[in-house]
C-alpha positions as CSV (number, residue, x, y, z in Angstrom):
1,X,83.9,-30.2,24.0
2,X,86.4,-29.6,21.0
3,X,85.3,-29.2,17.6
4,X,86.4,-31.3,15.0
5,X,89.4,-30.5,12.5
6,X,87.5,-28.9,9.5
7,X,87.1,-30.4,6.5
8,X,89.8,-30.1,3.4
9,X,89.1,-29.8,0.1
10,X,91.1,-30.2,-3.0
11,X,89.7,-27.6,-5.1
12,X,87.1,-24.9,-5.2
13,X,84.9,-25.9,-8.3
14,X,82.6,-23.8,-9.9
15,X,81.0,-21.1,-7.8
16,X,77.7,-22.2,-8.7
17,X,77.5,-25.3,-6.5
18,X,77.3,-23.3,-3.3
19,X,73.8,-22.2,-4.8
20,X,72.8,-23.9,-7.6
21,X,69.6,-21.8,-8.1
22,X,71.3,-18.8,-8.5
23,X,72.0,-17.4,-11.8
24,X,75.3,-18.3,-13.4
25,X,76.8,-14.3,-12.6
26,X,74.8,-13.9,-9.7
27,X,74.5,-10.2,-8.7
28,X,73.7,-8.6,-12.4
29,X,70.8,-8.5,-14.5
30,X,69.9,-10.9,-17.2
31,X,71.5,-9.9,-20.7
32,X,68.9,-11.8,-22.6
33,X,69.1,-12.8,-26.3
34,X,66.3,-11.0,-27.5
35,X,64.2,-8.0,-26.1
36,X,60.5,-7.0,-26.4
37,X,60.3,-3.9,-28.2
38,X,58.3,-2.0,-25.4
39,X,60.8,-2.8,-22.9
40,X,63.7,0.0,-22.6
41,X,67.2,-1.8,-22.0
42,X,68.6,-0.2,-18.5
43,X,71.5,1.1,-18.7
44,X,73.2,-1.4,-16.7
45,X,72.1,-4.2,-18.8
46,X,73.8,-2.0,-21.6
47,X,77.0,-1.3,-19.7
48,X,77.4,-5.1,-18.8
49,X,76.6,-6.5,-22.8
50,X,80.0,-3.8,-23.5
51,X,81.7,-6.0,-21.0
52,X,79.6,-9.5,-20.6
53,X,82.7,-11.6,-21.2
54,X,84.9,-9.9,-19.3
55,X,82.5,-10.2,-16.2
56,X,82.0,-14.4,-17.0
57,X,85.7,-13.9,-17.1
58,X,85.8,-12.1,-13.4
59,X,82.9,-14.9,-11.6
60,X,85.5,-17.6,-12.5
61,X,88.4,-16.1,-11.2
62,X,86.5,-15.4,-8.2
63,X,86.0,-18.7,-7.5
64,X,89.5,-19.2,-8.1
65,X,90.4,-16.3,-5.5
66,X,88.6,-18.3,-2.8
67,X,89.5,-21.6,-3.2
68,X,91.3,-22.9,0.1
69,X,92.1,-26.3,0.6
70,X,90.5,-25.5,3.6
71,X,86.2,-26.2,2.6
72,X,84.8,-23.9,5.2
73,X,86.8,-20.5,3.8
74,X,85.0,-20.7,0.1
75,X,82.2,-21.4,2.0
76,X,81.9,-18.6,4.2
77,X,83.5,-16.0,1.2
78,X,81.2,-18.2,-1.0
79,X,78.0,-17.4,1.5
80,X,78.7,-13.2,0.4
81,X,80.5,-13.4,-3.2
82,X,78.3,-15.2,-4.4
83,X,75.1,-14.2,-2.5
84,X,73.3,-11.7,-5.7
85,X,76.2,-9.0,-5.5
86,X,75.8,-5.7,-8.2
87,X,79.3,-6.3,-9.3
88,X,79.4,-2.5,-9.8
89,X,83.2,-2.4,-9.2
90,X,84.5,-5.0,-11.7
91,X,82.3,-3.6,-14.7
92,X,83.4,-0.4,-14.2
93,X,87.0,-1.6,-14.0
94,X,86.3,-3.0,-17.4
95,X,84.5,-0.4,-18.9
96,X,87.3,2.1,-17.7
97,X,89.7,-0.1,-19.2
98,X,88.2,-0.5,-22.6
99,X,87.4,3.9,-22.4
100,X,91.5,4.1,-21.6
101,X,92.4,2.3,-24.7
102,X,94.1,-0.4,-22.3
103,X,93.0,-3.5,-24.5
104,X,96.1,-5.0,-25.5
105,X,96.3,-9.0,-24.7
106,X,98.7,-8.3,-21.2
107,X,96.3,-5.4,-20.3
108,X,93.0,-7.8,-20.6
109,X,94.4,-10.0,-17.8
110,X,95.8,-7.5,-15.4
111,X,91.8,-5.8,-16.1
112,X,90.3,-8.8,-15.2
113,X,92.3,-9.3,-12.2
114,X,92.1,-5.8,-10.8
115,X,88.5,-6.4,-11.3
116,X,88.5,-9.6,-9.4
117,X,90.7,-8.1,-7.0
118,X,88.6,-4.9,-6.5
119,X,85.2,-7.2,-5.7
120,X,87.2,-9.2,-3.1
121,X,88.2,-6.3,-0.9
122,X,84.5,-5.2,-1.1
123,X,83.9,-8.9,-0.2
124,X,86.3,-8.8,3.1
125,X,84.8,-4.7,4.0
126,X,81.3,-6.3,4.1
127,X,82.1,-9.7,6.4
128,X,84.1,-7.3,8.3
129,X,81.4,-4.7,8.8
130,X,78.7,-7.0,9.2
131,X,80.4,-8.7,12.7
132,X,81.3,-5.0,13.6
133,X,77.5,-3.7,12.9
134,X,75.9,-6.9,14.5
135,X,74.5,-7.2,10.9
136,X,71.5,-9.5,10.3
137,X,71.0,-9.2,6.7
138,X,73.4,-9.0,3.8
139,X,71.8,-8.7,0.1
140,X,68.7,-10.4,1.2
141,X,70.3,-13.1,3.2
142,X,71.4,-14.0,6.8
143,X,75.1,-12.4,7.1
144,X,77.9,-15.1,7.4
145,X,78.4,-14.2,10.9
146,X,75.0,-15.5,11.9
147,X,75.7,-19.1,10.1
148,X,79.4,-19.2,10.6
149,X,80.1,-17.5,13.4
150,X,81.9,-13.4,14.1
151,X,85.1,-15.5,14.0
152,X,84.9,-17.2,10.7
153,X,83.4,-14.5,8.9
154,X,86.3,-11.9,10.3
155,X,89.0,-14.8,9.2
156,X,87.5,-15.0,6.2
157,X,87.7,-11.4,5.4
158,X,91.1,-11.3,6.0
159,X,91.5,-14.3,3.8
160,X,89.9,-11.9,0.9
161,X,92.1,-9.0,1.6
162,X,95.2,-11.7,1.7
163,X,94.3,-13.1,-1.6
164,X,93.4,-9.3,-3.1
165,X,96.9,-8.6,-2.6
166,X,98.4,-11.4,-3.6
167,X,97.1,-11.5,-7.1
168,X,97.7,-8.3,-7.8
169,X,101.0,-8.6,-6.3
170,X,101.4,-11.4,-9.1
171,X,101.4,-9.0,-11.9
172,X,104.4,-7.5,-11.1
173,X,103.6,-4.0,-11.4
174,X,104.9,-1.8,-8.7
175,X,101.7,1.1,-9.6
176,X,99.0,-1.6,-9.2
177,X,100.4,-3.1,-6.0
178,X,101.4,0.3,-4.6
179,X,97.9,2.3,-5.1
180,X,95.9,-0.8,-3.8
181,X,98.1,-0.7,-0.6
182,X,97.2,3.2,-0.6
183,X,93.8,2.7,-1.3
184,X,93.1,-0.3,1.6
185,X,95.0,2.2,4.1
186,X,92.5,4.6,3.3
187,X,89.4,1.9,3.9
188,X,90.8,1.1,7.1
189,X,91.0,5.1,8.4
190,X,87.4,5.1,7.1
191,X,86.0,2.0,8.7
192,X,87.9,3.2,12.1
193,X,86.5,7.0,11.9
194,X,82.8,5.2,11.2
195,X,83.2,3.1,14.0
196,X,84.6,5.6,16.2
197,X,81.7,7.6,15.4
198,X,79.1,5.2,15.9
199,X,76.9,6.1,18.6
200,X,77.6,9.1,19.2
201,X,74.6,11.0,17.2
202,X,76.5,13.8,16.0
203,X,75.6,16.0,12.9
204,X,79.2,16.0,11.4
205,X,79.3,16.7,7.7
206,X,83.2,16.9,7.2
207,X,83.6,14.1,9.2
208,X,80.6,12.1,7.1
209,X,82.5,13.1,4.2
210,X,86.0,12.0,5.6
211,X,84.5,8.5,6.5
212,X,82.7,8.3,2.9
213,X,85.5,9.8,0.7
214,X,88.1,6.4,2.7
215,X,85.8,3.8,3.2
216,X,83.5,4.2,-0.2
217,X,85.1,6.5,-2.7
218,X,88.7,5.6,-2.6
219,X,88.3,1.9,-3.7
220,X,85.7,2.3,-6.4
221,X,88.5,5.1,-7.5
222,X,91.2,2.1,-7.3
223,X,89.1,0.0,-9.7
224,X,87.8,3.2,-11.8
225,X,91.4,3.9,-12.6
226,X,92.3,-0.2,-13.6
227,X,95.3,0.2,-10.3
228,X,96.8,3.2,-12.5
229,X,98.2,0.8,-15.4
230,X,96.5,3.1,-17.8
231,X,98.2,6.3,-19.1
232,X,98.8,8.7,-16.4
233,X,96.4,11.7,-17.8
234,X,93.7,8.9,-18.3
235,X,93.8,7.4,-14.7
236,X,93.6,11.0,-13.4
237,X,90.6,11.2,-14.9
238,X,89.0,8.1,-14.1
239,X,90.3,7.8,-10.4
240,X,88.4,11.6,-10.0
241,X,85.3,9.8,-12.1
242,X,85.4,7.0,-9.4
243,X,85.5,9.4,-6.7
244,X,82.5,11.1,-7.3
245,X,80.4,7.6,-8.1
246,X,82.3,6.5,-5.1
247,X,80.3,9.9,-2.9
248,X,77.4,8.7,-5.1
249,X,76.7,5.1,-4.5
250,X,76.8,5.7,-0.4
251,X,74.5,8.5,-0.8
252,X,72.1,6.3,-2.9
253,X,72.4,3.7,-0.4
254,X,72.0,6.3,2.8
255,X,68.6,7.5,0.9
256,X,67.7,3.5,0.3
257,X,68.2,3.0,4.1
258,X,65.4,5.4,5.0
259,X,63.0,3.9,2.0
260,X,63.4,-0.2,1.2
261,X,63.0,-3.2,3.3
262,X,65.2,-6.2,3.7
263,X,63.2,-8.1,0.4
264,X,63.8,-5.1,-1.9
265,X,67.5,-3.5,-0.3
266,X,69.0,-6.6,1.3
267,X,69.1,-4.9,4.5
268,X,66.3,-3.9,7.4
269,X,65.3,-0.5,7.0
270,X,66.6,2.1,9.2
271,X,69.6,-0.2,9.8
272,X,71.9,2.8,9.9
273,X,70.2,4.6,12.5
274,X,69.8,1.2,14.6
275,X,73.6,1.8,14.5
276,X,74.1,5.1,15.5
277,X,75.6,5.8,12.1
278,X,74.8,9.6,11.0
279,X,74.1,9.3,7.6
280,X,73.6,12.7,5.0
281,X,69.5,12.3,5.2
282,X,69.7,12.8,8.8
283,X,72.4,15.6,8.6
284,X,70.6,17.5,6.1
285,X,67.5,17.1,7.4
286,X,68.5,18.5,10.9
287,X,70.1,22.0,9.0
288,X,66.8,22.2,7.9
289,X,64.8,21.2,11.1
290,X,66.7,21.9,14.6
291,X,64.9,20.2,16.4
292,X,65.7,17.1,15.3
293,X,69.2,17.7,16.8
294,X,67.4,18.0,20.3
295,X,65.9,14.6,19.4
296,X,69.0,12.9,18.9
297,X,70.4,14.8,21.7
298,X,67.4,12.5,23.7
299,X,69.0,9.3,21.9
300,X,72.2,9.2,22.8
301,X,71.2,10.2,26.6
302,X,68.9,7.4,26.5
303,X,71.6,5.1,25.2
304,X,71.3,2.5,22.4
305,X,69.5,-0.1,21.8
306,X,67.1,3.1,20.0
307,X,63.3,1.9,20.5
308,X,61.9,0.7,17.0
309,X,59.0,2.7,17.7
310,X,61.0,6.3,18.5
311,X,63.2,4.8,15.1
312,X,59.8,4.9,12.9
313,X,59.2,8.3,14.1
314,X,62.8,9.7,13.6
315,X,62.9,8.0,9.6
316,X,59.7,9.9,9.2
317,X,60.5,13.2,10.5
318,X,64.1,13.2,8.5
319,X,61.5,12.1,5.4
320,X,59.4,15.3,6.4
321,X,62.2,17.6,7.1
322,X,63.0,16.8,3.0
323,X,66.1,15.5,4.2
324,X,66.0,12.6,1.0
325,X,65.4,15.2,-1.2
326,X,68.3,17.0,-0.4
327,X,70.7,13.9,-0.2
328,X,69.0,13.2,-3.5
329,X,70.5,16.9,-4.9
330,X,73.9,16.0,-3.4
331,X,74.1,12.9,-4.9
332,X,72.9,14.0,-8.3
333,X,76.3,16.8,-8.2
334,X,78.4,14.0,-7.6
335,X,77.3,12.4,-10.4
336,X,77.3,15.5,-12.8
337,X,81.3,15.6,-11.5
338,X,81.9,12.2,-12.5
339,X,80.6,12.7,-15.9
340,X,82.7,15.8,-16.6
341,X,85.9,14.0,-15.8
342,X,84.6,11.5,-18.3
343,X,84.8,14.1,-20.9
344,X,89.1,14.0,-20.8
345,X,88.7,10.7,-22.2
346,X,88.4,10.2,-26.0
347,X,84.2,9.6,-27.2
348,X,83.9,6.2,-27.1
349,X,80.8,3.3,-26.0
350,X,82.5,2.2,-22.5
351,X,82.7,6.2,-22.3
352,X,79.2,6.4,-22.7
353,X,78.2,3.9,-20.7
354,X,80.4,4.6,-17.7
355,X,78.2,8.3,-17.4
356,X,75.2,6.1,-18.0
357,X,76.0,4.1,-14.8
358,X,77.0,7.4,-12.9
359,X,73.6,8.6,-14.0
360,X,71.7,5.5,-12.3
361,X,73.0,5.5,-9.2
362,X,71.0,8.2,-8.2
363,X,68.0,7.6,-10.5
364,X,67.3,4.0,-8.5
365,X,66.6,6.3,-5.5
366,X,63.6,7.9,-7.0
């Protein structure tokens, strides 16, 4: 039997009416009016009260990115943007703005929409990914694919990366459109050298860091450095901070993988390893325990699905091995990088804050 013609829609309202119980910037924490005195401010509640209009700001054009006169596309986009994202990218776009001295009235709006821009292309990586990974879980909720179907959510990830362009195509600024085009083409190699890999158990480190520095790293370094419309020096600087928090962030969330569960996380834990991926805990914990290659050897003869009860003993021997802790180190010289190519900038709060942020990725893996 057919289906039915979808449903049109004139508009795509407020974000909020695809879940009204959700907070009004859905993804960051509270910035509330007043604070008990025993209760330290984290630093990314501070980082977001430097840039808390700014990110209202980014939300609605969001919304605005996704409308479709077509209802089901803000529906599935709305089903992940909207689902309790961090939002990392667009306040560090801000921040980095605001530490660049771009603050003029024209530069304000091409922030915001780099910003905007920079969370919808994470937006169409993670519908992608999750039909490609057979995802079940996506920050604490069922992926899109499993209400909407591989097909939608795929379309619908295109859709994002089509409307990324598009407005940043609309500020008419060859720098902005031409490093996004540069930075998506390295996504892509990433995401095909990941899934290339899949499977395959090998303890690679360059090719973990190829696949980390293209699919993580160079997008957060797009949005560090506001699409290079700062000043060359500046952007230099800031791409190399986003970099590093770029090598950061998927470290913390390889270590997270080994250590949370789908309430705390938003994904099942050990979902990497139920993909094959070889993530830096496992590689570092087999240079420090051999054997553990021989295990994996085992694996990938056996063939995937891996057992869950051989997957519990493989997170806990790359636990044993210290194979966190050393992930952990790694991480923590990342971030030590990305705050020294802070220090070309002039002293300034969105300075500050941006090395606070750098600092808490790795802390939230203690």
């Amino acid at each position: 039997m057919s289906q039915s013609i979808p449903e049109f829609a004139p508009s795509f309202a407020d974000p909020a009416e695809h879940h009204a119980s959700e907070p009004a910037r859905p993804g960051l924490e509270p910035l509330p009016s007043t604070k008990p005195a025993d209760v330290a401010v984290t630093p990314v509640a501070s980082a977001m009260a430097l840039v808390a209009d700014g990110l209202v700001e980014v939300e609605t054009r969001l919304g605005e990115l996704l409308h479709s006169r077509l209802a089901i596309i803000p529906k599935v986009g709305g089903h992940l943007t909207f689902a309790g994202g961090k939002r990392f990218r667009p306040m560090a776009t801000l921040l980095a703005a605001q530490a660049a001295g771009y603050t003029c009235d024209e530069a304000w709006n091409d922030t915001l929409t780099i910003a905007a821009a920079g969370e919808l292309l994470h937006t169409a990586t993670l519908l992608h990914d999750d039909v490609i990974d057979e995802g079940e879980f996506r920050r604490g909720r069922p992926a899109a694919r499993l209400p909407y179907g591989n097909g939608l959510s795929v379309l619908t990830g295109d859709y994002c990366f089509a409307r990324a362009l598009q407005s940043v195509s609309r500020l008419g600024k060859a720098a902005a459109t031409s490093s996004m085009a540069d930075a998506v083409t390295l996504m892509a190699e990433g995401e095909i050298a990941q899934l290339y890999a899949a499977g395959e158990w090998e303890v690679d480190l360059e090719r973990y860091t190829l696949v980390i520095e293209r699919k993580t790293a160079a997008l957060i370094a797009w949005c560090t450095a506001v699409a290079h419309l700062v000043e060359p020096d500046a952007a230099a600087a800031l791409a190399r901070y986003g970099r590093e928090v770029g090598f950061a962030f998927q470290i913390a969330d390889d270590i997270i993988d080994y250590t949370l569960d789908v309430e705390t996380s938003g994904k099942a834990r050990g979902q990497d390893l139920r993909e094959g991926k070889v993530t830096l805990p496992l590689i570092l914990a087999c240079e420090r325990e051999p054997e553990l290659r021989a295990r994996l050897a085992e694996l990938l003869r056996a063939g995937p699905p891996v057992a869950e009860a051989e997957l519990d003993r493989l997170l806990v021997a790359v636990v044993d091995a210290g194979g966190l802790d050393a992930a952990r180190e790694q991480g923590q010289a990342h971030v030590e990088a990305a705050c020294e190519a802070l220090q070309a900038l002039p002293p300034s709060p969105a300075r500050e804050a941006l090395g606070e942020l750098a600092r808490y990725i790795v802390g939230r893996t203690a």
